[in-house]
Wavefront OBJ file of the C-alpha trace (Angstrom):
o trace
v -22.917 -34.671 -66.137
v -22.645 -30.945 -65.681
v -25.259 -31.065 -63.103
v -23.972 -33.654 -60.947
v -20.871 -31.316 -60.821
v -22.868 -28.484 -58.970
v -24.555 -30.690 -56.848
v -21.218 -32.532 -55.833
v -19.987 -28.663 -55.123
v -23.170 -27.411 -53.463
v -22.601 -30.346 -51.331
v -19.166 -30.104 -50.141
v -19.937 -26.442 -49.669
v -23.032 -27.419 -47.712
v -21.096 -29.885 -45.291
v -18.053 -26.953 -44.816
v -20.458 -24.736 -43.621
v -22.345 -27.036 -41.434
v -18.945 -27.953 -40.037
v -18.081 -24.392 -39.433
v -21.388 -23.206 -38.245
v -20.743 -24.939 -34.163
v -17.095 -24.018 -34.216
v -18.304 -20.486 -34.867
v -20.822 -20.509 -32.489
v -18.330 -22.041 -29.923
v -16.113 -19.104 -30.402
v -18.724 -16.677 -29.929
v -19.814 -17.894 -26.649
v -16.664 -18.533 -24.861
v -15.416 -14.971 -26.291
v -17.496 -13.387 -23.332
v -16.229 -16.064 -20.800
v -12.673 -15.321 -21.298
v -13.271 -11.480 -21.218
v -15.086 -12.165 -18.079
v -12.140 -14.693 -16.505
v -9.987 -11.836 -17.107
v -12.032 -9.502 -14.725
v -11.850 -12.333 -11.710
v -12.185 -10.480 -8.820
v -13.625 -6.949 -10.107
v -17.294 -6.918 -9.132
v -19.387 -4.435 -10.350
v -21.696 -2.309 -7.991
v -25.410 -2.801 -8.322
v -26.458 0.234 -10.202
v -27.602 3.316 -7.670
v -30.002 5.730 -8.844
v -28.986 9.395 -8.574
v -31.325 10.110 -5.362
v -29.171 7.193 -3.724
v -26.043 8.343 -5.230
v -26.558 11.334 -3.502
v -27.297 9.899 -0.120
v -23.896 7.367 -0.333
v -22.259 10.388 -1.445
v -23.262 11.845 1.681
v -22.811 8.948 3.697
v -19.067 9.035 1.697
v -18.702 12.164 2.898
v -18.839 11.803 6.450
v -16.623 8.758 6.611
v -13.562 10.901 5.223
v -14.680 13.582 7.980
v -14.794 11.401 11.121
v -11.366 9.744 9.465
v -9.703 13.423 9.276
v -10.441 13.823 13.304
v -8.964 10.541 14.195
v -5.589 11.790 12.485
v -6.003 15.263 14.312
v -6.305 13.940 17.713
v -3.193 11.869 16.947
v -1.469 14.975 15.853
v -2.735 16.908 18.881
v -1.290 14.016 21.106
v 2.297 14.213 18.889
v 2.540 17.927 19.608
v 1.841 17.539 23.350
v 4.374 14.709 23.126
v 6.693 17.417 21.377
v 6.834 13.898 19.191
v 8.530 16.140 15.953
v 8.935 13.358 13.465
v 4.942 11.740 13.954
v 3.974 15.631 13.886
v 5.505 15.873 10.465
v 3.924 12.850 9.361
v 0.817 13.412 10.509
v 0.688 16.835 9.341
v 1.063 15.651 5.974
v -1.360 12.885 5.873
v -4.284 15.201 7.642
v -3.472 18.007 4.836
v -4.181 15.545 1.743
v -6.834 14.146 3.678
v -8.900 17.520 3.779
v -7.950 18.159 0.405
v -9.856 14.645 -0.560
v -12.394 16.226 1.671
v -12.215 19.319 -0.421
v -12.475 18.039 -3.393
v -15.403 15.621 -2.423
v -17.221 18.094 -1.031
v -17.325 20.296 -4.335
v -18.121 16.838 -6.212
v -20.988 15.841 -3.776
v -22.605 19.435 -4.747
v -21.861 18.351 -8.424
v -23.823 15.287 -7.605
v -26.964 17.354 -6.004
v -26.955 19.271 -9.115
v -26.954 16.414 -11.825
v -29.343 14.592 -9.354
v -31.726 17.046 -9.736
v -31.944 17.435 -13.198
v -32.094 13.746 -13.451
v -28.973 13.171 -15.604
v -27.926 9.857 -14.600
v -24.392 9.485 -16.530
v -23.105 13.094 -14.524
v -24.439 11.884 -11.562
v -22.001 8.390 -11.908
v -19.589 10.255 -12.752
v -19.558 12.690 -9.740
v -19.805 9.460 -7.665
v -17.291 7.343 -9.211
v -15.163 10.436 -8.761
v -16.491 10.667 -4.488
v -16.105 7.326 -4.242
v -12.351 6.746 -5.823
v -11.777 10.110 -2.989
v -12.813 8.091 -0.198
v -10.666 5.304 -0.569
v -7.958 7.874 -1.142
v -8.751 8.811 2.381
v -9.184 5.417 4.186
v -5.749 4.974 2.374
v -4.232 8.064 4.027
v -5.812 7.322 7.208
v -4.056 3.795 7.296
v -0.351 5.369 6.530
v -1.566 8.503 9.617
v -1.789 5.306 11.584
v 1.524 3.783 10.845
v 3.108 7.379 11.689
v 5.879 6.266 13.489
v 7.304 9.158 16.245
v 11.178 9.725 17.597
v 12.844 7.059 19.520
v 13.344 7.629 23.063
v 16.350 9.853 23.408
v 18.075 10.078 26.611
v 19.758 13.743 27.664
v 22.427 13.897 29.823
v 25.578 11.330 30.409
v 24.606 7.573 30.430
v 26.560 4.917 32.426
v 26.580 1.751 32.252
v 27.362 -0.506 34.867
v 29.268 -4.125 34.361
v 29.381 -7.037 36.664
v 30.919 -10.318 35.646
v 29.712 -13.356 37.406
v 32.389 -15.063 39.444
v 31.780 -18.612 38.429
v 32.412 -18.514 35.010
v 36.092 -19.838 33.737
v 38.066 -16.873 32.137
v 38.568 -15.689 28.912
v 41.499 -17.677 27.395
v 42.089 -14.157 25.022
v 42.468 -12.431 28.338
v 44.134 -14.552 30.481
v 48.234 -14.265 30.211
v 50.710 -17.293 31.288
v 53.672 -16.596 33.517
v 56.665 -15.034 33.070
v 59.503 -17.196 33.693
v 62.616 -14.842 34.603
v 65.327 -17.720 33.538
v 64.231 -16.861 30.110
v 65.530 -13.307 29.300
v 68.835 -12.971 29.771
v 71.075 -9.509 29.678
v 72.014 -7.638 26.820
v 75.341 -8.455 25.979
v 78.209 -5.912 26.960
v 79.919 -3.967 24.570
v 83.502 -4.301 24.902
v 85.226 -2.426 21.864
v 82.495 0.349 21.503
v 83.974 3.795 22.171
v 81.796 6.214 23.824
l 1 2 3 4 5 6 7 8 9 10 11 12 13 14 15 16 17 18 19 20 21 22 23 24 25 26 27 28 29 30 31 32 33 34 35 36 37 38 39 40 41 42 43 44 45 46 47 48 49 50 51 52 53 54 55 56 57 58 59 60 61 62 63 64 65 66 67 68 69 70 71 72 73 74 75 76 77 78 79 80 81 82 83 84 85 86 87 88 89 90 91 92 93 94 95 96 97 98 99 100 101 102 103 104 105 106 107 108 109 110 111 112 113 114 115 116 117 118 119 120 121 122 123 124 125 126 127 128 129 130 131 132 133 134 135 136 137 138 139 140 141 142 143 144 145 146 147 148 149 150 151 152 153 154 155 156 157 158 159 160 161 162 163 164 165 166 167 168 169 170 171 172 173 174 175 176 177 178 179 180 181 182 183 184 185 186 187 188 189 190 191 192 193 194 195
């Protein structure tokens, strides 16, 4: 009788673990799905090597350039316009947009370097680093663009000139009825005040 007891145990052991076995595996493969379905929308770049780091770096590089002399031929055309506000603005978004520049330029050299000696994580890093500066820049080149200069201003006096069109009935506000003379009468006349 005793060993009919472990083989009724080993059994019910057996079938709990069968049982769990496809629920665990379940959980393990839709564990990566979910992580995944919380990404939607992030897409990874196909993985450069450091030679073509270096030339997207470059390529990187002269996008924020040509974007820096858009913004200062639209500050060159402010000043001319003696435009003082979009100067301002302007003036602000080409200065952070050369210090991207700045910076990228000292990271592309970074890039060169670890290129070179073949060190692949640096060499990410540097671009990660150029790239995350050039959208800085497309960014700052977008608000350049939406610089918005003084309004018109007029010196001198202004006028303005009205005409009202015959043909259209008068304003009731406006218009006054007539005064009917029978209607106000004398004051009355003092006859016991002493003067």
């Amino acid at each position: 009788m005793r060993v009919s007891t472990k083989v009724r145990w080993f059994a019910v052991l057996g079938v709990v673990i069968a049982a769990s076995v496809p629920a665990i595996a379940q959980t393990a493969a839709s564990t990566p799905a979910a992580a995944s379905d919380a990404q939607v929308g992030f897409q990874r770049k196909a993985q450069l090597s450091p030679q073509q780091q270096v030339a997207e770096g470059l390529n990187q590089l002269s996008s924020m350039e040509q974007a820096a002399g858009s913004i200062r031929r639209q500050l060159s055309d402010a000043r001319a316009q003696r435009d003082v506000v979009k100067t301002l603005c302007l003036n602000d978004k080409l200065s952070q947009v050369d210090v991207a520049i700045r910076s990228a330029k000292d990271r592309q050299q970074s890039l060169q370097l670890a290129a070179g000696r073949n060190d692949s994580e640096l060499s990410t890093h540097e671009f990660t680093i150029m790239t995350v500066l050039r959208q800085r820049g497309e960014q700052l080149t977008a608000e350049a663009n939406q610089c918005i200069g003084e309004e018109g201003t007029v010196i001198g006096e202004t006028s303005s000139k009205v005409t009202v069109d015959p043909s259209l009935p008068p304003d009731p506000e406006t218009v006054t009825a007539p005064i009917d003379p029978g209607l106000f009468s004398q004051p009355p006349v003092c006859t016991s005040c002493s003067r």
